[in-house]
C-alpha positions in Angstrom: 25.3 12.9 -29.2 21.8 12.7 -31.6 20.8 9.4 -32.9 19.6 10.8 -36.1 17.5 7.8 -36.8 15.3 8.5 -33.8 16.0 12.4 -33.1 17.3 11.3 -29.5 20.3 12.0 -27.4 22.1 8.3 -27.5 24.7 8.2 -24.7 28.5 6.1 -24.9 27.0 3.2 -22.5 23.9 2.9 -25.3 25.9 3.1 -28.4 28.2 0.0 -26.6 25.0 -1.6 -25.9 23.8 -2.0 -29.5 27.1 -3.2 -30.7 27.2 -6.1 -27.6 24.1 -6.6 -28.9 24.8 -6.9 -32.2 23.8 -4.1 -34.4 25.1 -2.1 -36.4 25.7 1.4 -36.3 26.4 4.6 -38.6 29.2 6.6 -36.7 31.4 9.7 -37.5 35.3 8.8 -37.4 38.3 10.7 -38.7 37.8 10.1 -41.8 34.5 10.1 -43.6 31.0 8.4 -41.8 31.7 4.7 -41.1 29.3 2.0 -40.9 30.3 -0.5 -38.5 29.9 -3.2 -36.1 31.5 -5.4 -33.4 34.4 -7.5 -35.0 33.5 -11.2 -33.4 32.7 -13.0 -35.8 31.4 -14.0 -39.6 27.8 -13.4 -38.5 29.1 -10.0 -37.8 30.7 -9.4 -41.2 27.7 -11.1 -42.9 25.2 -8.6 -41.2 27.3 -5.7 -42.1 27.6 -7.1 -45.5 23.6 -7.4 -45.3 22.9 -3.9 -44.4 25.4 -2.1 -47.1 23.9 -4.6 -49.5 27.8 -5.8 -50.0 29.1 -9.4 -51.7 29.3 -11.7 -49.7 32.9 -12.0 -50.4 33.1 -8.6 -49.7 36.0 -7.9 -46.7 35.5 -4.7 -44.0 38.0 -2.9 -43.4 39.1 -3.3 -38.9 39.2 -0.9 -36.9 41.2 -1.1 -33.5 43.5 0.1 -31.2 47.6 -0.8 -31.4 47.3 -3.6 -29.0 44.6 -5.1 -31.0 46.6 -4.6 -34.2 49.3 -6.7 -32.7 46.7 -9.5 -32.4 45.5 -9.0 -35.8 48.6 -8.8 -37.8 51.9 -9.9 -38.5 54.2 -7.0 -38.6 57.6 -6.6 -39.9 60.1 -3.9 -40.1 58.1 -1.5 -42.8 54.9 -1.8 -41.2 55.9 -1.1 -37.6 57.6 2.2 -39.0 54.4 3.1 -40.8 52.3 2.4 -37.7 54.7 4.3 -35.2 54.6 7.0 -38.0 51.0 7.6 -39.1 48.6 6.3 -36.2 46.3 6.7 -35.3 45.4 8.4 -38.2 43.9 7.9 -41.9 46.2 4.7 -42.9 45.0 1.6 -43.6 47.7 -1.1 -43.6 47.3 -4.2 -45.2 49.1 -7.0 -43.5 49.3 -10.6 -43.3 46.7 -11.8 -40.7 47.3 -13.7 -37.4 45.4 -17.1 -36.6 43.8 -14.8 -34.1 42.3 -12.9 -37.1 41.3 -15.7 -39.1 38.7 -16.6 -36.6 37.1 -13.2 -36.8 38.2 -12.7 -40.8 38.6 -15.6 -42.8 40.8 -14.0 -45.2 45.0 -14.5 -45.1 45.3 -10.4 -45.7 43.6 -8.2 -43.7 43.5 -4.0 -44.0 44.1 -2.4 -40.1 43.4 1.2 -39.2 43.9 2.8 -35.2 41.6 5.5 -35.8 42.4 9.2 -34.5 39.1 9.3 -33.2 38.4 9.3 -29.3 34.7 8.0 -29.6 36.0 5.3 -31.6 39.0 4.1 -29.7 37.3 4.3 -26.3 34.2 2.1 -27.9 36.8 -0.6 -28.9 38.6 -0.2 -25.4 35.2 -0.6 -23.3 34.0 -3.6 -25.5 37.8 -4.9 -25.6 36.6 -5.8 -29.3 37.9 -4.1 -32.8 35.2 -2.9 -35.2 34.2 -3.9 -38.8 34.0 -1.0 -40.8 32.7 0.4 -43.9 31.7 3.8 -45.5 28.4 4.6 -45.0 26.6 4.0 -48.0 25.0 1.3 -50.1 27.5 -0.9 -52.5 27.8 0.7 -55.4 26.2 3.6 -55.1 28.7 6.9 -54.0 29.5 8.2 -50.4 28.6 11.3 -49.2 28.8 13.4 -46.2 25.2 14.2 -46.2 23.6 13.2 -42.8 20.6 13.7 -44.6 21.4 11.0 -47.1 22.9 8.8 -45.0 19.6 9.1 -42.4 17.4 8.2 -45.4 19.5 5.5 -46.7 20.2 3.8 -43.5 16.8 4.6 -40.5 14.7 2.5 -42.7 16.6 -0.4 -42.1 17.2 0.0 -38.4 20.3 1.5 -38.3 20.9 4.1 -35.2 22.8 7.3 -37.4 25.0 9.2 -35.2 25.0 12.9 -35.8 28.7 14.2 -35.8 32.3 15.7 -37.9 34.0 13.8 -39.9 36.9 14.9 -42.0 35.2 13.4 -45.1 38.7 11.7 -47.0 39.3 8.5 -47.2 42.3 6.9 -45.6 45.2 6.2 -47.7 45.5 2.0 -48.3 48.6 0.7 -48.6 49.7 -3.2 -49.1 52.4 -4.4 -47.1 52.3 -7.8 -47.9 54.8 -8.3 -50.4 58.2 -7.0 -51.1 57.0 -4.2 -53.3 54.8 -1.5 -51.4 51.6 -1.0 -53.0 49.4 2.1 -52.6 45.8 0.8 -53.8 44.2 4.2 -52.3 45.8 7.6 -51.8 44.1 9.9 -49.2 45.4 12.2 -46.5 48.9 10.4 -46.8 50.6 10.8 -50.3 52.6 8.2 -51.7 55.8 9.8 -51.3 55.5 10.6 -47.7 54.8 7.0 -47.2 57.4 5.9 -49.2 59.9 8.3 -47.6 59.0 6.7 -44.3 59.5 3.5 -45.1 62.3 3.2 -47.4 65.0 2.1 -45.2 63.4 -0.4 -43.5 62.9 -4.1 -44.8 
């Protein structure tokens, strides 16, 4: 692996060294370039927020592997068959948080995704920690898949930009919080396959 930002090879042990430290990084997933950084706490969130130049109200999207999901989410009926269904993959699910997640989140929703992404579940197993995440670009201004673009935008402030594939298309976002399902985002997964999946269970 390149960090772009300094035109080195970065290894796994250094890339889990920045997040334990606290940075934030610009990494490839499954589904487009993701910024993101250890999810501890509400410093984390508020530097994340800092670099993308987000609201402060602003809420990440988590990334994390299905026994950190458990920890992070109430799940009922629907949203266990969505998440035995489509992870890891490009669905975000948003649930109704834990206490556990509060502490990390202060929100009483919170949008989950187990990425199908080796690099990215084997970070969050070494550091035994889910990630904040965010596309990698500046609020309010569009994403692109440019490594070019997203160098220039994000070296100047400090940012190590990993050099990788991603699939470039957004997860699909669904709400599982109330009785109704509702699809804020369609992406790989198409509203009637979701649906479909779903439609039995309560």
């Amino acid at each position: 692996m390149k960090n772009l930002t300094t035109d080195k090879e970065i290894t796994f042990e250094e890339l889990c060294a920045l997040l334990e430290k606290g940075e934030c990084l610009v990494l490839p997933t499954d589904t487009t370039f993701g910024l993101v950084c250890l999810a501890k706490d509400k410093n984390s969130l508020e530097k994340l927020n800092k670099v993308k130049l987000n609201p402060s109200e602003k809420l990440p999207q988590v990334l994390c592997t299905f026994t950190q999901a458990l920890k992070l989410a109430e799940f009922d009926e629907r949203a266990q068959k969505a998440a035995k269904t489509f992870w890891p993959g490009a669905l975000t699910l948003i649930l109704k948080s834990t206490d556990f997640a509060k502490k990390i989140l202060p929100a009483e929703t919170i949008g989950l995704r187990v990425p199908n992404d080796n690099l990215i579940l084997k970070i969050m197993e070494k550091l035994n920690c889910p990630l904040f995440a965010s596309s990698a670009n500046i609020h309010g201004q569009g994403y692109t898949p440019d490594l070019t673009v997203i160098k220039q935008t994000f070296a100047p402030k400090g940012v190590a930009v990993v050099e990788g594939i991603s699939k470039n298309q957004a997860s699909s976002v669904v709400d599982l919080t109330k009785k109704e399902i509702v699809f804020l985002r369609e992406g790989k997964i198409c509203i009637e396959d979701f649906k479909k999946t779903v439609s039995f269970a309560k």
